[in-house]
N, C-alpha and C positions, 0 to 999 in steps of 0.2 A: 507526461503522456496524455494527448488530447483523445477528447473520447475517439469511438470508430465505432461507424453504422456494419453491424455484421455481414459477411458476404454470403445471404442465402445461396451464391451458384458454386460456392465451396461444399466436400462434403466435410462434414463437423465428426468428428471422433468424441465420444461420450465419455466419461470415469462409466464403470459399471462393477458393480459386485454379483455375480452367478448370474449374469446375464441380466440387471436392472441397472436402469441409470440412476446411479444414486454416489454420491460421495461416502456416507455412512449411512445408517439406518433413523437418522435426525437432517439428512440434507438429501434428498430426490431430489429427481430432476428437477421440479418446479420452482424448488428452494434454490437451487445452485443458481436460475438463470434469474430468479431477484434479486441474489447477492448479487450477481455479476450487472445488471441491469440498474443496479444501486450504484456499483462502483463507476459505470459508468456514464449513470447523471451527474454527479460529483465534476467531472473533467467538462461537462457540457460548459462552451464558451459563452451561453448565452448567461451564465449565473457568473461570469465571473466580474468582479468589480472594474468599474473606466475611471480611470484618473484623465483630468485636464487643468494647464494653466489657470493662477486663479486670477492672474492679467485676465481679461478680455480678448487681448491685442499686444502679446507681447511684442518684443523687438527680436531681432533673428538673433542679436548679443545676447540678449537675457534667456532665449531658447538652447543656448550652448552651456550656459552655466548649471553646477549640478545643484548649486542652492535654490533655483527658480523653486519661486510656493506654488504645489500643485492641492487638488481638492478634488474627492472625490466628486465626478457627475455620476455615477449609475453605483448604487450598494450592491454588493456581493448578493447571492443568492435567491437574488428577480430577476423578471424582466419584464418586458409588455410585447406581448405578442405585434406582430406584422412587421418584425424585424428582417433581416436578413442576415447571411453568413456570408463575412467575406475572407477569401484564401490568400493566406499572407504568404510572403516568402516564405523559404523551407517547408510549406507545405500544414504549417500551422491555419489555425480559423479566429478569427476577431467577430463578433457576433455587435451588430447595428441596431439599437432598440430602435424598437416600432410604438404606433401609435395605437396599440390593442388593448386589449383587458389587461392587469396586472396579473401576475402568479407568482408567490413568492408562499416561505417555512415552507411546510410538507406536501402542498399541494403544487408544488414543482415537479413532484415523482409519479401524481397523478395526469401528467400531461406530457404527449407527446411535443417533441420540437424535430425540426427536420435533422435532430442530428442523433440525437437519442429518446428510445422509446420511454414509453412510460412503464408503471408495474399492474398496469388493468388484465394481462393475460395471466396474472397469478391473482389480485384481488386490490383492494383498495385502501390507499392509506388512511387511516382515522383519526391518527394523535399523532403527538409527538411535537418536536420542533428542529431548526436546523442553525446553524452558528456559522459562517459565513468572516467573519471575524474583523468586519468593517476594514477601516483604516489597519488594521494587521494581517490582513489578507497575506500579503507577501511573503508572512512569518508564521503565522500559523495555520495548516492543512484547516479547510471547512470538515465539519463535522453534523453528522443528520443523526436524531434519535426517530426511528420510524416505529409505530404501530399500525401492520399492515393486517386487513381484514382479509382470509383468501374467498375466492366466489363464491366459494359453498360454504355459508351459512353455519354451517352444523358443527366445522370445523373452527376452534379456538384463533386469534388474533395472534401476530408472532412479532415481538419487539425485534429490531437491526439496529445495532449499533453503528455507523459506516466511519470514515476518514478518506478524504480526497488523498493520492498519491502526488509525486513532487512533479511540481509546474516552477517552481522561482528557484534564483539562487538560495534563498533561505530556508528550503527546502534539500536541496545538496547539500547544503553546512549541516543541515540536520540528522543529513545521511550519513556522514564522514564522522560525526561525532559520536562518538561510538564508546566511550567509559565507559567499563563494566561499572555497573552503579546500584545499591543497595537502598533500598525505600522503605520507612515506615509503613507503608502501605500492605507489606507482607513480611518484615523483617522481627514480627512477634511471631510468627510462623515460624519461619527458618531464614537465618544467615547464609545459607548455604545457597540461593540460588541471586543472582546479578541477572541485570537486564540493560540494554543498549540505553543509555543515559541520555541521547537526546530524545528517543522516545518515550523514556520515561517522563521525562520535565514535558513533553504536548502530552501525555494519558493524567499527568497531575494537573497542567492547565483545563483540559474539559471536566475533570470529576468534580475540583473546586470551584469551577463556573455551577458544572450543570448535575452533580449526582440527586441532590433533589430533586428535579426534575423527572430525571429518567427514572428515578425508583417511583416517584408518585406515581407511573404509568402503570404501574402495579395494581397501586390502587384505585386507580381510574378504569382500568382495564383486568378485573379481578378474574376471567378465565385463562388472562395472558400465563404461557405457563413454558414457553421456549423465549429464548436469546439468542441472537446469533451476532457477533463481531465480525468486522469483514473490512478488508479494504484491499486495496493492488499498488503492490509496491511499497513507496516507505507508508500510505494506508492500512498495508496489512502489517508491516511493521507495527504499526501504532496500535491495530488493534490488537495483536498477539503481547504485547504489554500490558495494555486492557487488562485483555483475559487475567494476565496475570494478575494482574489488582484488584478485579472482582472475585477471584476465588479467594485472595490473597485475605481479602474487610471482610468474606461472609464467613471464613475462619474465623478469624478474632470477633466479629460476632456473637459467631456458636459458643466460642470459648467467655463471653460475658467479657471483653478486653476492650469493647469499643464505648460502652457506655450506652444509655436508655436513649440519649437524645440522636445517636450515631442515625443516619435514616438508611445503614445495614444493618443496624440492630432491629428498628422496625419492620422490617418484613420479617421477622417472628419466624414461625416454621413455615412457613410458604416455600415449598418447594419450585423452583427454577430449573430446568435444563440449560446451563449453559455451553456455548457452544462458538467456537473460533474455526472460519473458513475462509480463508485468505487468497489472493492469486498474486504469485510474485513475489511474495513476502523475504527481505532478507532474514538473515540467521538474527535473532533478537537476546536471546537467552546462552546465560554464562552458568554451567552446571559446577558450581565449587568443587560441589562435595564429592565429585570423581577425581578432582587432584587432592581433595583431603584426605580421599580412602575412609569416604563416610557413607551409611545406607542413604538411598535416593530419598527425600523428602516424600511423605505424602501429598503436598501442596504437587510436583513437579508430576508424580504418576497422573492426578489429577488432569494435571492440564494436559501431559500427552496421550491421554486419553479421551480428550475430547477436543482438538485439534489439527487443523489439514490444513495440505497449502497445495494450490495448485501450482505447478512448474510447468514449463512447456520448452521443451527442447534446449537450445544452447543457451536461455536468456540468462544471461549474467548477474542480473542482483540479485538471484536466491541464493547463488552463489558465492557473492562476495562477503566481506569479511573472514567464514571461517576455514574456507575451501584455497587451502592455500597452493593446491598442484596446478588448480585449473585459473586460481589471479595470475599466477607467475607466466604461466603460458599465455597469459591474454597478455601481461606484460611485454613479453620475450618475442611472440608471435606476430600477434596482430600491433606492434606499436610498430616496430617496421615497417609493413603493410601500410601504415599510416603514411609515413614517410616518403614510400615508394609510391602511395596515391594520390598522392600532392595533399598536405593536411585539410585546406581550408573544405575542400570535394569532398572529403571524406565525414570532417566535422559535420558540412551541412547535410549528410544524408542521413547520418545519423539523430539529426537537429534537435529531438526530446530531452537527449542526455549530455551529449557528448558535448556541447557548449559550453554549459553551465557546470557540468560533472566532472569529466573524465581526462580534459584535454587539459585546462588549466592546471591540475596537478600535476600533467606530463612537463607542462611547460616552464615548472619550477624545478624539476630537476635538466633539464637543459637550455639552452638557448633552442629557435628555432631550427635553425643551419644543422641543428646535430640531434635530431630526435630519431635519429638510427639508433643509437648507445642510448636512448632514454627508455628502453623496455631493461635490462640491465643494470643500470645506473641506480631505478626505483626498485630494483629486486635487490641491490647493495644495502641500499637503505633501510628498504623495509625492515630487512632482517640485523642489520649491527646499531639499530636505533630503539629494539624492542619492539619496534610495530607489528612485524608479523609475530611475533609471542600472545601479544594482544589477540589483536586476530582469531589466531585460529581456536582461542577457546569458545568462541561463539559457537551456537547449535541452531537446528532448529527445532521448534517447538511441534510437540507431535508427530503424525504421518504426513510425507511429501508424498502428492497426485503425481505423479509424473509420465508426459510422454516425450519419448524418445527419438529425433528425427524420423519417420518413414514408417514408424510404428503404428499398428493397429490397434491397439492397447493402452491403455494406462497403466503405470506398477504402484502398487502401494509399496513403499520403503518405511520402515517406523526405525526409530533407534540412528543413530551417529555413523556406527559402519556400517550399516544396509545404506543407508543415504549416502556417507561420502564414495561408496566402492563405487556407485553409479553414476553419481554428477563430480564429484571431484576427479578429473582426467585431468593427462598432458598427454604430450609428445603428440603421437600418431589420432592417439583418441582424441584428446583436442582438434585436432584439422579434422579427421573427420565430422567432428562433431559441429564443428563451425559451417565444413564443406570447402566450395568455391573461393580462396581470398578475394577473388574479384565482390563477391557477394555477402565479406564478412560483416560491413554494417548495416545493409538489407537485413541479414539471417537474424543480429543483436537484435535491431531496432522491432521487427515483425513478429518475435518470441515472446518479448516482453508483453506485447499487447496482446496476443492471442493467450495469453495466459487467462483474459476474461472475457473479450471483447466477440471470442467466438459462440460466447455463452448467449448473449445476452437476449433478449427478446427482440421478435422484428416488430418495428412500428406497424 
């Protein structure tokens, strides 16, 4: 999902509680539009790495081959100003460095680009660093630890944890990969709670990189005394994992289980607020201990008590994995739809997901010629292969934001069946909830993004 400049001449529907714009009583308004304003500098193309031939002068033969040695020309998460943006097919952007000042780690967020604002209408970043992940770019989501100062002075410094959402194919495999999976991380805690296994193995690749780091900020920044995780999409996936593994080390901590040298042991009794605010976020979290007929963990109250995720209407990845009414109907429904709209039209309007995501898997349960029977065929499968068993045990973590097509409101839904009564639909409630078929991969594609994109600050 590439960033999007907000459309100030839209009006913007707010979350509010008793009439304040606020997610919870730790996310106001100003907080919500730097997480969102976060998540979508992350996507900014001008931070994302250029690969070129490490020829010179290759041959048009050697340009056809996939072994051709390419090299990085431009590192992930810089740029030099006096660039420009140029609009590629499907409506994507390729970002042209310029000949300016450099800007690169955290003083990226402190700068606006013509495509995404900075964070100066809440305050200024201070510290921190950002992981961009070189030459693994493609495989692993960049990741920013920010310490943002807000304008007024008086008030404390507020660390964000973020995760860029999926842009590459390695990013969809990450999404797909879905084993319920148990971690040391929190498994001296309780057995009893499973988390999405490819976001677990990216929340173990940044803590082994970088948890020294971010806790130092602690101690560099001794008023800092809020956290907040966020990201959009498989982002907020990765940081709803997080969540999990920080509350998970400062357990075993508490409990003396990690050892003097642990740097969770070191932050001593310094109390922390943490806190997970996600847009888009798929379902992350496998609750055992409701098919054990076991009491809920305290780790798990924990976290859905301090946990949101914003949804925005029919978008489909909060959706999938555990919502099996509403896959099956996007199966059954809209794959035809696909069929009957000529695939390729329909792909390309869709072009963020449906390329690299959605379509390729259709394509493996049929040949072209017969992707009418391919909404079907994958509903066969799913179900006599285990797959949706899997599935549907995923949850989400916390309270879903959620608004509703047309709606004036947000609903707060907390719990399993308050969430799935309202977004898990079929039959009738799916169409409407999709609309126009003419307009189903408009509706997909423009949910997903307004899940943050209408947050975010104007340049």
């Amino acid at each position: 999902m590439s960033a999007k400049k907000q459309k100030t001449n839209e009006t913007v529907v707010w979350p509010t509680i008793d009439g304040v714009v606020k997610i919870c009583d730790g996310v106001d308004k100003p907080i919500l539009q730097t997480l969102a304003t976060v998540c979508a500098k992350l996507y900014d193309e001008a931070l994302f790495a250029v690969w070129k031939p490490v020829e010179s002068k290759p041959t048009k033969e050697e340009n056809k081959q996939l072994y051709q040695a390419y090299e990085l020309s431009k590192h992930g998460g810089q740029y030099n100003e006096g660039g420009e943006y140029k609009q590629l097919e499907g409506g994507k952007y390729e970002y042209l460095n310029g000949d300016g000042a450099l800007f690169s780690e955290y003083d990226i967020f402190n700068k606006n680009t013509k495509r995404t604002a900075s964070l100066a209408s809440y305050g200024k970043v201070v510290g921190g660093f950002t992981d961009f992940h070189g030459v693994d770019q493609a495989a692993i989501p960049p990741f920013a630890a920010l310490v943002v100062q807000p304008n007024d002075e008086t008030e404390a410094p507020i660390l964000i944890l973020a995760w860029r959402g999926s842009q590459t194919l390695f990013d969809w495999l990450n999404d797909f990969a879905c084993s319920p999976t148990l971690s040391s991380r929190w498994s001296g805690v309780t057995k009893e709670i499973n988390a999405h296994g490819a976001y677990t193995n990216l929340v173990e690749d940044t803590f082994s990189r970088h948890e020294d780091d971010i806790l130092a900020l602690f101690t560099e920044f001794p008023k800092m005394e809020r956290a907040f995780l966020t990201g959009h999409s498989l982002g907020g996936g990765i940081a709803n994992v997080a969540h999990l593994v920080v509350r998970g080390q400062l357990a075993l901590a508490q409990a003396g289980l990690l050892g003097p040298t642990s740097p969770w042991a070191k932050l001593g009794d310094k109390v922390i607020k943490w806190s997970a605010c996600t847009f888009a976020s798929p379902q992350t979290i496998v609750r055992k201990y409701e098919t054990d007929n076991k009491p809920e963990p305290p780790l798990m109250a924990e976290l859905d008590a301090s946990s949101y995720n914003l949804v925005y209407e029919c978008d489909m990845f909060p959706r999938v994995l555990g919502m099996l009414k509403y896959l099956g109907a996007f199966l059954e429904i809209v794959a035809p739809t696909v069929a009957d709209d000529k695939l390729n039209g329909f792909v390309d309007h869709l072009n963020w997901a449906a390329k690299a995501y959605l379509f390729p898997g259709f394509a493996i349960v049929k040949p072209k010629d017969k992707f009418e029977e391919l909404g079907v065929d994958a509903v066969e499968i799913m179900k006599h292969k285990g797959l949706s068993e899997v599935m549907a045990q995923f949850t989400h973590t916390g309270t879903v934001v959620y608004l509703a097509p047309k709606a004036n409101n947000y609903v707060y839904l907390l719990g399993k069946t308050d969430i799935h009564d309202v977004l898990d639909v079929d039959g009738k409630k799916f169409k409407t909830l999709l609309g126009d078929p003419k307009d189903y991969a408009k509706s997909l594609g423009e949910a997903h993004g307004h899940s943050y994109d209408k947050f975010v600050f104007a340049k």
